[in-house]
N, C-alpha and C positions, 0 to 999 in steps of 0.2 A: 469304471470306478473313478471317481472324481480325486482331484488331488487332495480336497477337504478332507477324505473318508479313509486316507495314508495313517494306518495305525504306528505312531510312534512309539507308544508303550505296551510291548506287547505281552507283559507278563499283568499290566493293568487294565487291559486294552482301550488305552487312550489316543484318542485319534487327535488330528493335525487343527481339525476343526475345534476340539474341547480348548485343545489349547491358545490357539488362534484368539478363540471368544475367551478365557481369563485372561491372557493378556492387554487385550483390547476394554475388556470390563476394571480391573484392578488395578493396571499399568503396573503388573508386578515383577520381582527378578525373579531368575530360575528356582530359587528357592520357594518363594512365594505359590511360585505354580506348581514344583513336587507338592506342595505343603494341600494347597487348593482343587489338583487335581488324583493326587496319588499317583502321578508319572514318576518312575524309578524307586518307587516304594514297593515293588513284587518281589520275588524267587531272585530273581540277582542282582536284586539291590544296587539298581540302576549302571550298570557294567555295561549295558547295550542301547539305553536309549542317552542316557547323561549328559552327551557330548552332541546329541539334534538337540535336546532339550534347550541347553545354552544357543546353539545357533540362531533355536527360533527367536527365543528372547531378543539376545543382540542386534535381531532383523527389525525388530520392532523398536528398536531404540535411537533416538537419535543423537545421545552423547553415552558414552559406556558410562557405567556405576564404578564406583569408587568405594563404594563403603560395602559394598553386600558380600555376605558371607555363601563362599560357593557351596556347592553340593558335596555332599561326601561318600563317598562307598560305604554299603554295608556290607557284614560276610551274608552267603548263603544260608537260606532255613533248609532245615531240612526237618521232616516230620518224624517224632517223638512220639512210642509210646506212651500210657503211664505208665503200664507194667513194667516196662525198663528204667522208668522214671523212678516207678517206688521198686524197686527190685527182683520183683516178682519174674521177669526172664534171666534171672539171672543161675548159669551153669553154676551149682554148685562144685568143688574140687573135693572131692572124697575118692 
């Protein structure tokens, strides 16, 4: 396995490559590439890749940004009936 083919986001599965090439096509900050590629946009709402994310970036950069807004944690999803939604699982207490 090549080191291109290193999946960073694995809840998106976004590899080292995908992002490698926005950065190189966009010249964009971390934000730009969650936004561009869906890295840290899965199931843990980037808790596990967030912080490769930024390294890549900053690797490709030759004066750090000053103005960009970082990345932020999202909480977990978790999957949702409707029936629970509309209340249809719901015990009644009798």
């Amino acid at each position: 396995m090549a080191d291109e083919d290193i999946i960073i986001c694995r809840c998106e599965e976004i590899t080292l490559k995908e992002i490698n090439q926005t950065i190189d096509h966009y010249h964009c900050s971390s934000r730009e590439v969650k936004l561009r590629t869906r890295a840290g946009m899965g199931y843990c709402g980037g808790r596990t890749c967030r912080s490769m994310i930024d390294q890549i970036v900053q690797s490709h950069e030759s004066a750090p940004r000053t103005d960009d807004i970082s990345l932020s944690y999202r909480p977990p999803v978790r999957p949702v009936s409707f029936g629970t939604l509309g209340g249809m699982n719901h015990v009644s207490e009798d």
